[in-house]
mmCIF file as gemmi writes it, N, C-alpha and C atoms, coordinates in Angstrom:
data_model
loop_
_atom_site.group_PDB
_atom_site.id
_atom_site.type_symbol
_atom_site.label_atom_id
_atom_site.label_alt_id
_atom_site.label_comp_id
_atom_site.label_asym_id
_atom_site.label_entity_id
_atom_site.label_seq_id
_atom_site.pdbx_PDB_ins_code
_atom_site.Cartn_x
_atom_site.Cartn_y
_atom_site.Cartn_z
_atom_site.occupancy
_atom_site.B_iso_or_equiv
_atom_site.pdbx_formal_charge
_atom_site.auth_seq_id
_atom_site.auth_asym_id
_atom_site.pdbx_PDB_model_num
ATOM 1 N N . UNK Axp A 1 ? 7.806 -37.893 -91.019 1 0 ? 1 A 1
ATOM 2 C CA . UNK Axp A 1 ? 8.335 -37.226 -89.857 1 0 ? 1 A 1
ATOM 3 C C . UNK Axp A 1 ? 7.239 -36.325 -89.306 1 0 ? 1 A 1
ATOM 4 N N . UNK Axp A 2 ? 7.296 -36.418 -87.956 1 0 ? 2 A 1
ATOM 5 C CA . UNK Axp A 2 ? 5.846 -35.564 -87.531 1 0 ? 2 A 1
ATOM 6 C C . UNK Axp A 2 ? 6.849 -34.552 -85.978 1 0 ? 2 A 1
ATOM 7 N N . UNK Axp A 3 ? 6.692 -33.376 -86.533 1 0 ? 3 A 1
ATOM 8 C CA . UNK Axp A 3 ? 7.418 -32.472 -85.629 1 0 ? 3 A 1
ATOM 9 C C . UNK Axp A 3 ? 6.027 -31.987 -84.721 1 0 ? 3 A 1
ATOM 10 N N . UNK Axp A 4 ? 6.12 -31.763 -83.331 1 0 ? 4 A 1
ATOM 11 C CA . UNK Axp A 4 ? 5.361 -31.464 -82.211 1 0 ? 4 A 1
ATOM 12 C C . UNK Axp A 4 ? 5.839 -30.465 -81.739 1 0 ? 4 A 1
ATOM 13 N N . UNK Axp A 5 ? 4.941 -29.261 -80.887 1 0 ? 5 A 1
ATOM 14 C CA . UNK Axp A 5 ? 6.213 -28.61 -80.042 1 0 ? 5 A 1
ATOM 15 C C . UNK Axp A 5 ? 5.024 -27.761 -78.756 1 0 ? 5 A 1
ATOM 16 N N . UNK Axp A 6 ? 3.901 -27.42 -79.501 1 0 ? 6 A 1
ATOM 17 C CA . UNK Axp A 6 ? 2.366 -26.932 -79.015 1 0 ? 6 A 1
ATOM 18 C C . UNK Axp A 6 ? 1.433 -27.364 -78.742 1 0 ? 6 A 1
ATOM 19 N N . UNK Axp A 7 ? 0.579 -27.267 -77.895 1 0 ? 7 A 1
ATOM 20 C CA . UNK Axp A 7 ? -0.926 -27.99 -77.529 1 0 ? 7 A 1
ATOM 21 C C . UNK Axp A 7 ? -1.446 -28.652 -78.868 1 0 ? 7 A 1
ATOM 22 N N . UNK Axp A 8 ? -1.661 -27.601 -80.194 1 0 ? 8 A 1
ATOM 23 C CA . UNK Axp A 8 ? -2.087 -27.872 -81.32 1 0 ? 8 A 1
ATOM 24 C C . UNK Axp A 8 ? -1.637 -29.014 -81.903 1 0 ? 8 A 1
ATOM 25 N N . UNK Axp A 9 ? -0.084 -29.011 -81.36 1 0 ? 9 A 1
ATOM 26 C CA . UNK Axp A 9 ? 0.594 -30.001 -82.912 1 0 ? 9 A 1
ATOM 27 C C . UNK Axp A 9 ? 0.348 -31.388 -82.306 1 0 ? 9 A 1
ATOM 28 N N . UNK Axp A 10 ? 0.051 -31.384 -81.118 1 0 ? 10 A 1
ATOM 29 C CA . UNK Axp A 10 ? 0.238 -32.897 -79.996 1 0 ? 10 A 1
ATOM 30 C C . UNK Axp A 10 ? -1.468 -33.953 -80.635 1 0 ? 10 A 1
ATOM 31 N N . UNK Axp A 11 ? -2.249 -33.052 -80.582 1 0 ? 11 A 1
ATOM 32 C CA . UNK Axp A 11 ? -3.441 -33.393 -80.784 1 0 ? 11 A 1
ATOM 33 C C . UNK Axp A 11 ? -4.215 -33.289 -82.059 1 0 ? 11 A 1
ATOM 34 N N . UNK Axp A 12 ? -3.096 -32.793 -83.033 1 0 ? 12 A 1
ATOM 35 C CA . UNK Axp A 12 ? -3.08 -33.114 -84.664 1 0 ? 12 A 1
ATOM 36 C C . UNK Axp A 12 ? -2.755 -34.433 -84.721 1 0 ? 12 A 1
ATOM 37 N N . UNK Axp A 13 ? -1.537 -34.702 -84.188 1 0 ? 13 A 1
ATOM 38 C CA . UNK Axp A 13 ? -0.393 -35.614 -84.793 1 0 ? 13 A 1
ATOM 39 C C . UNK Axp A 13 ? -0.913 -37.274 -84.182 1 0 ? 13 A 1
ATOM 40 N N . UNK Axp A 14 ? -1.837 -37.38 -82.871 1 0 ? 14 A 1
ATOM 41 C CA . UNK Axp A 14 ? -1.911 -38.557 -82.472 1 0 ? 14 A 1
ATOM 42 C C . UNK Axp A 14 ? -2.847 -39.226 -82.925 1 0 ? 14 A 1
ATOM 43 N N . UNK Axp A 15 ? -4.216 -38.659 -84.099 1 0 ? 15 A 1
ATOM 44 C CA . UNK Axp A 15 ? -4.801 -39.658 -84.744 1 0 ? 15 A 1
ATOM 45 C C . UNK Axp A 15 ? -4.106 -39.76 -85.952 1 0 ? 15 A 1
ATOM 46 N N . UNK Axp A 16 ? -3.531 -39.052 -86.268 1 0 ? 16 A 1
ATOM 47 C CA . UNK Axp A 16 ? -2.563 -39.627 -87.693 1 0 ? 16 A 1
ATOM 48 C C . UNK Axp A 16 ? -1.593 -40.71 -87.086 1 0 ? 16 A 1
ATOM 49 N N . UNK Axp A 17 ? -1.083 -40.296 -86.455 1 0 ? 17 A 1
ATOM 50 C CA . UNK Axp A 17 ? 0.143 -41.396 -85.919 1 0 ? 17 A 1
ATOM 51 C C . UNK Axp A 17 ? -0.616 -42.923 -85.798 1 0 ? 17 A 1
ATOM 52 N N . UNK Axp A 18 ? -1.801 -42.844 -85.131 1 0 ? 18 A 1
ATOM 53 C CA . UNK Axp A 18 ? -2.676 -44.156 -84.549 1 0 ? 18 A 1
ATOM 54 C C . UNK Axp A 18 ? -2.539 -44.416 -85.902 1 0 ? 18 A 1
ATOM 55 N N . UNK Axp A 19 ? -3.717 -44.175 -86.966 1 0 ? 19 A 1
ATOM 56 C CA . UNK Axp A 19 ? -3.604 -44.807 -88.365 1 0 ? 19 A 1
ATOM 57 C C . UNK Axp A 19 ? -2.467 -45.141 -89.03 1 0 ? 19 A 1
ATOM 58 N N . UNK Axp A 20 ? -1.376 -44.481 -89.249 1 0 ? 20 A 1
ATOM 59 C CA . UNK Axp A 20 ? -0.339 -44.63 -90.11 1 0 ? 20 A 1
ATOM 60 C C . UNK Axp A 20 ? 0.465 -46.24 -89.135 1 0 ? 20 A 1
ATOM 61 N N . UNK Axp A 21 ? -0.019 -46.294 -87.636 1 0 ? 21 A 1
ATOM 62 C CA . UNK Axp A 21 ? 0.519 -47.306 -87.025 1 0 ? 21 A 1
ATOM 63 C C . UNK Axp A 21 ? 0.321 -48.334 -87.582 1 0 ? 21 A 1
ATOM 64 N N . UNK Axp A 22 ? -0.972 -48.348 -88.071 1 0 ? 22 A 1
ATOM 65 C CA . UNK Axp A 22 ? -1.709 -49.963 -88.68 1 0 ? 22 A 1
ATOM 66 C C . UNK Axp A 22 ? -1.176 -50.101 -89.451 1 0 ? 22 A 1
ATOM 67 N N . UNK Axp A 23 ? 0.528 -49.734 -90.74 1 0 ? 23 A 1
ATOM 68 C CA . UNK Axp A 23 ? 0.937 -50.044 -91.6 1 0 ? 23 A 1
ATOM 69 C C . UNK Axp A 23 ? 2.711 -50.246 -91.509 1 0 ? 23 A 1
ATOM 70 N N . UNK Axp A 24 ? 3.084 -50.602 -90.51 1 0 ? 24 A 1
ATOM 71 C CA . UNK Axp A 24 ? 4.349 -50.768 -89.819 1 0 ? 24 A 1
ATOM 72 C C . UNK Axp A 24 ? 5.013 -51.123 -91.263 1 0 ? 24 A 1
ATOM 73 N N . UNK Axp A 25 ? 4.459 -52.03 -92.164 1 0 ? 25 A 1
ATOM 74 C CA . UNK Axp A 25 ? 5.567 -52.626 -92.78 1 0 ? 25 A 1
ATOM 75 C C . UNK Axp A 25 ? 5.562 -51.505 -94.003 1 0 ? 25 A 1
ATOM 76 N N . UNK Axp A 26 ? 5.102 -50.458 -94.531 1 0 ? 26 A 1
ATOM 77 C CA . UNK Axp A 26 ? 4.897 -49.489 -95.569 1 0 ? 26 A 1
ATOM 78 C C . UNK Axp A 26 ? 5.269 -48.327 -95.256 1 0 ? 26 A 1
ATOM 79 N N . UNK Axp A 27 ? 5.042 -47.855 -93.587 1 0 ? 27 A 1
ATOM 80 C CA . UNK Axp A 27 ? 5.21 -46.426 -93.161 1 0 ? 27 A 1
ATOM 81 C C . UNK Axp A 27 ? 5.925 -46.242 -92.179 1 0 ? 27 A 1
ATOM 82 N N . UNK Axp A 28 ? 7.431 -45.253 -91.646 1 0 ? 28 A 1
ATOM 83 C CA . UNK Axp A 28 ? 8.152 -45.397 -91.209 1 0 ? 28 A 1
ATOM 84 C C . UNK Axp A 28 ? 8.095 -43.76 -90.502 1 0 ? 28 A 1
ATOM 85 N N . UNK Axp A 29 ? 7.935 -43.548 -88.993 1 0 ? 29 A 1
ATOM 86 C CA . UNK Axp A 29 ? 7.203 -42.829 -88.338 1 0 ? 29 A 1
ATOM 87 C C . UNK Axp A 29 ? 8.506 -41.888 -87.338 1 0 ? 29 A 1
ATOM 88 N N . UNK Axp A 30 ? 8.744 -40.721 -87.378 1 0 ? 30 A 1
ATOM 89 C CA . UNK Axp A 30 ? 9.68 -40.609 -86.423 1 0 ? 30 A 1
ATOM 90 C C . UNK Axp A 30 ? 9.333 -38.945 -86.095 1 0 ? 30 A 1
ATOM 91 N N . UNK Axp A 31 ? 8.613 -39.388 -84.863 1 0 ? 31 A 1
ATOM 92 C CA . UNK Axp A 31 ? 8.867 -38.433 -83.732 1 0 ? 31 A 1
ATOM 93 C C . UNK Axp A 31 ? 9.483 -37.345 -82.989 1 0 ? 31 A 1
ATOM 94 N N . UNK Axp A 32 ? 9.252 -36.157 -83.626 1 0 ? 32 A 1
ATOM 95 C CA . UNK Axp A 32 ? 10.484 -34.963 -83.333 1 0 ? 32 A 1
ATOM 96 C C . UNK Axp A 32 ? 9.559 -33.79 -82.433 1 0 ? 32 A 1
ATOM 97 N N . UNK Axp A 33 ? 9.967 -33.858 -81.138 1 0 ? 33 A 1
ATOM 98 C CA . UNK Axp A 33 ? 9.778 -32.684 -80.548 1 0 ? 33 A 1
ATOM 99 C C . UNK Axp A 33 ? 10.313 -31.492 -80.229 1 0 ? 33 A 1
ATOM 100 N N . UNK Axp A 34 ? 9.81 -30.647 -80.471 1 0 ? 34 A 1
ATOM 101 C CA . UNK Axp A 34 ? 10.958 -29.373 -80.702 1 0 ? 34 A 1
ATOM 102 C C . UNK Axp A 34 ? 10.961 -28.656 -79.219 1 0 ? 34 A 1
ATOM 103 N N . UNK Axp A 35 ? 10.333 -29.161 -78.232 1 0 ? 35 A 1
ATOM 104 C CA . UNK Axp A 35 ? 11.039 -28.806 -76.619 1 0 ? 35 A 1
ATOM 105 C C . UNK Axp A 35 ? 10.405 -26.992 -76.389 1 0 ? 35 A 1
ATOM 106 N N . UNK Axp A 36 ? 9.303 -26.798 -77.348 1 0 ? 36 A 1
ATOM 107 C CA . UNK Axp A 36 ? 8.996 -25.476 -77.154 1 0 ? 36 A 1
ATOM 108 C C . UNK Axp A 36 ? 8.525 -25.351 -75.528 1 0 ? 36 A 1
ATOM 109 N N . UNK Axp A 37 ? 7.998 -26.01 -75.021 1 0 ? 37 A 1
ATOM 110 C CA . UNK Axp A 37 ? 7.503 -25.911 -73.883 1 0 ? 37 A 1
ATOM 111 C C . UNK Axp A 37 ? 8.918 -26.223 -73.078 1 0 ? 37 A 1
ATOM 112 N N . UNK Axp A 38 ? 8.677 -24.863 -71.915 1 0 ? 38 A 1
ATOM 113 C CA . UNK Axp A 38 ? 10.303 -24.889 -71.378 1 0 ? 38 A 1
ATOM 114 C C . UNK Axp A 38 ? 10.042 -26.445 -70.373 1 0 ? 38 A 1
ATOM 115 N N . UNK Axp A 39 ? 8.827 -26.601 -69.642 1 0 ? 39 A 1
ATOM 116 C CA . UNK Axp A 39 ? 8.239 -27.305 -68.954 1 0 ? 39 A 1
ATOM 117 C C . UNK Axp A 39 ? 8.228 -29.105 -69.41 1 0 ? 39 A 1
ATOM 118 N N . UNK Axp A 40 ? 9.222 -30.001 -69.071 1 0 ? 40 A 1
ATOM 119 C CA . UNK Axp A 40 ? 9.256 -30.963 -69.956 1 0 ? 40 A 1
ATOM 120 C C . UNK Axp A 40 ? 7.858 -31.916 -69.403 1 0 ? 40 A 1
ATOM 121 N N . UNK Axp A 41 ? 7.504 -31.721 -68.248 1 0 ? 41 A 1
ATOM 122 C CA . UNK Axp A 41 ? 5.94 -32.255 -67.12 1 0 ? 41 A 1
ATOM 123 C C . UNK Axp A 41 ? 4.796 -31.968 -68.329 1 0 ? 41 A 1
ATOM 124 N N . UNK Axp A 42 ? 4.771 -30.436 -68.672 1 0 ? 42 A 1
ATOM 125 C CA . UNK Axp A 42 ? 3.696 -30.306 -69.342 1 0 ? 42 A 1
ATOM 126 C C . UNK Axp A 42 ? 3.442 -30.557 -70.524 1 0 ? 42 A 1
ATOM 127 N N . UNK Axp A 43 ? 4.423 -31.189 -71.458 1 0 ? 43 A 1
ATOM 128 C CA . UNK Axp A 43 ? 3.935 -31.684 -72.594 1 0 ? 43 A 1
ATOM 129 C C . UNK Axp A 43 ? 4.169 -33.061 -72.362 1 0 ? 43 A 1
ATOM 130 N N . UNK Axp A 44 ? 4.377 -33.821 -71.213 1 0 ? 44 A 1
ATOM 131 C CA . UNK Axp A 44 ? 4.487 -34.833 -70.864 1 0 ? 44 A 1
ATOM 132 C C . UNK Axp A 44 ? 2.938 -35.495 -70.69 1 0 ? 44 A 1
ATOM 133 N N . UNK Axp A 45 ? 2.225 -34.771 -70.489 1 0 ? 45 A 1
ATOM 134 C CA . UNK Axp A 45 ? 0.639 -34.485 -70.274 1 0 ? 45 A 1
ATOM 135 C C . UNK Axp A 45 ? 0.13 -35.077 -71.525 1 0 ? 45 A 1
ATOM 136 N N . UNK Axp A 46 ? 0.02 -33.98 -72.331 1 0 ? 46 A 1
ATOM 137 C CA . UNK Axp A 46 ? -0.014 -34.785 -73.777 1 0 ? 46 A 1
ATOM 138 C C . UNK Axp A 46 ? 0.612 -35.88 -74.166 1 0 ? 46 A 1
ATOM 139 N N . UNK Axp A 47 ? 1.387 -36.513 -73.959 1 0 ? 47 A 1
ATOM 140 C CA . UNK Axp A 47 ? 2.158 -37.633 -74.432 1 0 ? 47 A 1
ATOM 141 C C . UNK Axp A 47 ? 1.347 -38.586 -74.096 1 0 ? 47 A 1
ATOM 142 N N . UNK Axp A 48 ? 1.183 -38.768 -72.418 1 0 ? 48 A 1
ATOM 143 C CA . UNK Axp A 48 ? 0.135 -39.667 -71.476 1 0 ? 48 A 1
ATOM 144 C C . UNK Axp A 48 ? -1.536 -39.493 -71.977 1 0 ? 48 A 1
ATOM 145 N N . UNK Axp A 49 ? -1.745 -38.262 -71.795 1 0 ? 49 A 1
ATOM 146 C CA . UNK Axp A 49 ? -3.274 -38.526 -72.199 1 0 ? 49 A 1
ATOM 147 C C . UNK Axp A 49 ? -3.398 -38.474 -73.904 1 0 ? 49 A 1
ATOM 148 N N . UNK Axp A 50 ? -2.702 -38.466 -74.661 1 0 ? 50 A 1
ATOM 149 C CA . UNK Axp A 50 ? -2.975 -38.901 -75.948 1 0 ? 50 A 1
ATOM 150 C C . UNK Axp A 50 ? -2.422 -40.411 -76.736 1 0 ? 50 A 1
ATOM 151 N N . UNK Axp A 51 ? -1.826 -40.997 -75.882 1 0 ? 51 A 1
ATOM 152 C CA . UNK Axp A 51 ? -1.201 -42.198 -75.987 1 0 ? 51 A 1
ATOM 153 C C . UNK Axp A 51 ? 0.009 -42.013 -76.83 1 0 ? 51 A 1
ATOM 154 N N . UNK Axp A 52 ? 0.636 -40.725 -76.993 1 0 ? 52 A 1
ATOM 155 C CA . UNK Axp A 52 ? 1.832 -40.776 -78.435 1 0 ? 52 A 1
ATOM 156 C C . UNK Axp A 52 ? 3.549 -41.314 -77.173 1 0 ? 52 A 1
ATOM 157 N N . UNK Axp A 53 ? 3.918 -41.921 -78.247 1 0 ? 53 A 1
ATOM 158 C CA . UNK Axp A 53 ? 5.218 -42.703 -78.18 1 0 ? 53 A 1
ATOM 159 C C . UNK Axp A 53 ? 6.082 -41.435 -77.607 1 0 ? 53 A 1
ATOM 160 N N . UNK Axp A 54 ? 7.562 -41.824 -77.397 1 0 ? 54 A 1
ATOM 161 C CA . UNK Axp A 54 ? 8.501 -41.347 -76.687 1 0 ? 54 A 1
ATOM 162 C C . UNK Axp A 54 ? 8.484 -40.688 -78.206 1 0 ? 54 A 1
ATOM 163 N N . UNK Axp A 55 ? 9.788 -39.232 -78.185 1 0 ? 55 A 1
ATOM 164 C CA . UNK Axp A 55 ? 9.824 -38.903 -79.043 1 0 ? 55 A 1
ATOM 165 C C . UNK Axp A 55 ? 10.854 -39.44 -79.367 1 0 ? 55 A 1
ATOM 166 N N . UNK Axp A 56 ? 11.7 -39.298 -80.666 1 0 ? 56 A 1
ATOM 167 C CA . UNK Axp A 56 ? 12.798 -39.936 -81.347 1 0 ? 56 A 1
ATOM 168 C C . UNK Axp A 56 ? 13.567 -39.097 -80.831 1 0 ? 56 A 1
ATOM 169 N N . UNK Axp A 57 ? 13.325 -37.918 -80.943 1 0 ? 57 A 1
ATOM 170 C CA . UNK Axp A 57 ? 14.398 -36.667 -80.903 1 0 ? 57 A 1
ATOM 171 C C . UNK Axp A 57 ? 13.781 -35.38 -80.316 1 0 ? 57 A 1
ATOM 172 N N . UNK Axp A 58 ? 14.412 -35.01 -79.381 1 0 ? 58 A 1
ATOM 173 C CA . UNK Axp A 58 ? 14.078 -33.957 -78.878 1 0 ? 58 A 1
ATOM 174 C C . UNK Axp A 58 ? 14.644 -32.708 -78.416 1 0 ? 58 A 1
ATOM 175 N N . UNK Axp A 59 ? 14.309 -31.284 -79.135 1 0 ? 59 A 1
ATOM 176 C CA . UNK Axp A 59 ? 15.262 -30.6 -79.605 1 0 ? 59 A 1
ATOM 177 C C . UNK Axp A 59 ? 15.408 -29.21 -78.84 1 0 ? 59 A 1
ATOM 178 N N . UNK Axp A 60 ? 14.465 -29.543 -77.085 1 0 ? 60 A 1
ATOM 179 C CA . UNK Axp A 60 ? 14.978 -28.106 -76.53 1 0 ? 60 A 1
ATOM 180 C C . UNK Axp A 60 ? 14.802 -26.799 -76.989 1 0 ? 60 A 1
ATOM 181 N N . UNK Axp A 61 ? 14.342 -26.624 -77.964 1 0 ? 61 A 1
ATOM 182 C CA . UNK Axp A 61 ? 14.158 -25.548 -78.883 1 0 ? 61 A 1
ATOM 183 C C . UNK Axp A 61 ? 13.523 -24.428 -77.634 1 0 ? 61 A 1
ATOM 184 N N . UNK Axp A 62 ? 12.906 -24.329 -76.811 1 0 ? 62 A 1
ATOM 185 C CA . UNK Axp A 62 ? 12.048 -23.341 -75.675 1 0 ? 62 A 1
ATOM 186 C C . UNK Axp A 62 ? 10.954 -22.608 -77.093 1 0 ? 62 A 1
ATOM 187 N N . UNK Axp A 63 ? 10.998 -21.4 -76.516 1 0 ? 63 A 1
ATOM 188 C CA . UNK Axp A 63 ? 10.279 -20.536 -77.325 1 0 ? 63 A 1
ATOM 189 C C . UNK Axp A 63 ? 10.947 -19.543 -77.854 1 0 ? 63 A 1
ATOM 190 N N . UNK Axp A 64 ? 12.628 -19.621 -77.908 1 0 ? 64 A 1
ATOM 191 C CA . UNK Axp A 64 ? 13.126 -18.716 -79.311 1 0 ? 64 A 1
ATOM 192 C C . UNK Axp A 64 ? 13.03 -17.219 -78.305 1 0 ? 64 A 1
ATOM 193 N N . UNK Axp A 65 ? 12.47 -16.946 -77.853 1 0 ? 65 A 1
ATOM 194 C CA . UNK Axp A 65 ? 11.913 -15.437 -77.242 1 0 ? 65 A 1
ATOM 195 C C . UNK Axp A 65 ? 13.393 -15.176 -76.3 1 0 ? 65 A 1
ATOM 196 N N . UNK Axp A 66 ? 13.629 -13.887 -76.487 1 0 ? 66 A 1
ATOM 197 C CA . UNK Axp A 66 ? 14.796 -13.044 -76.166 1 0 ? 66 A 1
ATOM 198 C C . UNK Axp A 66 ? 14.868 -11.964 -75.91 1 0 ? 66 A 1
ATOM 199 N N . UNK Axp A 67 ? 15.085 -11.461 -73.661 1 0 ? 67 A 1
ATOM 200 C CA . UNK Axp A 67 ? 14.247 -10.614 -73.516 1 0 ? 67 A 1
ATOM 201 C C . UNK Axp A 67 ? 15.554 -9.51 -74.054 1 0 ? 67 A 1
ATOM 202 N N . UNK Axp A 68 ? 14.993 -8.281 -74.497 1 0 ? 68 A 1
ATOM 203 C CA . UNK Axp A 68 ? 15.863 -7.191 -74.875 1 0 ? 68 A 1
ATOM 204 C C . UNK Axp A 68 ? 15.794 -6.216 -73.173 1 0 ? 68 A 1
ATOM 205 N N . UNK Axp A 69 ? 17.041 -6.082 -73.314 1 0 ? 69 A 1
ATOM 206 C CA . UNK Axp A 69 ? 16.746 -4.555 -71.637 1 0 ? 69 A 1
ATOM 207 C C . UNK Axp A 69 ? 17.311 -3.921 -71.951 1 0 ? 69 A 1
């Protein structure tokens, strides 16, 4: 399971993903984005220019942040 959600985790996860691809019948791959970016365009960016798959699941999560007044 490879959870995404940051610039960082997008561009960790897509040369592992490429390799672990070459073994379809041994390794079983599922895609979880945690929706930190409120912006669904901008991690859409990463998806396109890193070649990674749709996600399996995607979990809206934003950034947790909660303004106090």
């Amino acid at each position: 399971m490879h959870i995404v959600g940051a610039r960082p985790n997008f561009m960790k996860v897509a040369p592992v993903m490429r390799v672990m691809a070459q073994y379809p019948e041994r390794l079983t791959q599922v895609l979880v984005h945690s929706g930190q970016h409120y912006d669904f365009a901008v991690s859409r960016v990463f998806f396109q220019n890193l070649d990674l798959p749709e996600s399996d699941f995607y979990l809206q999560a934003g950034s947790g942040f909660t303004a106090i007044s």
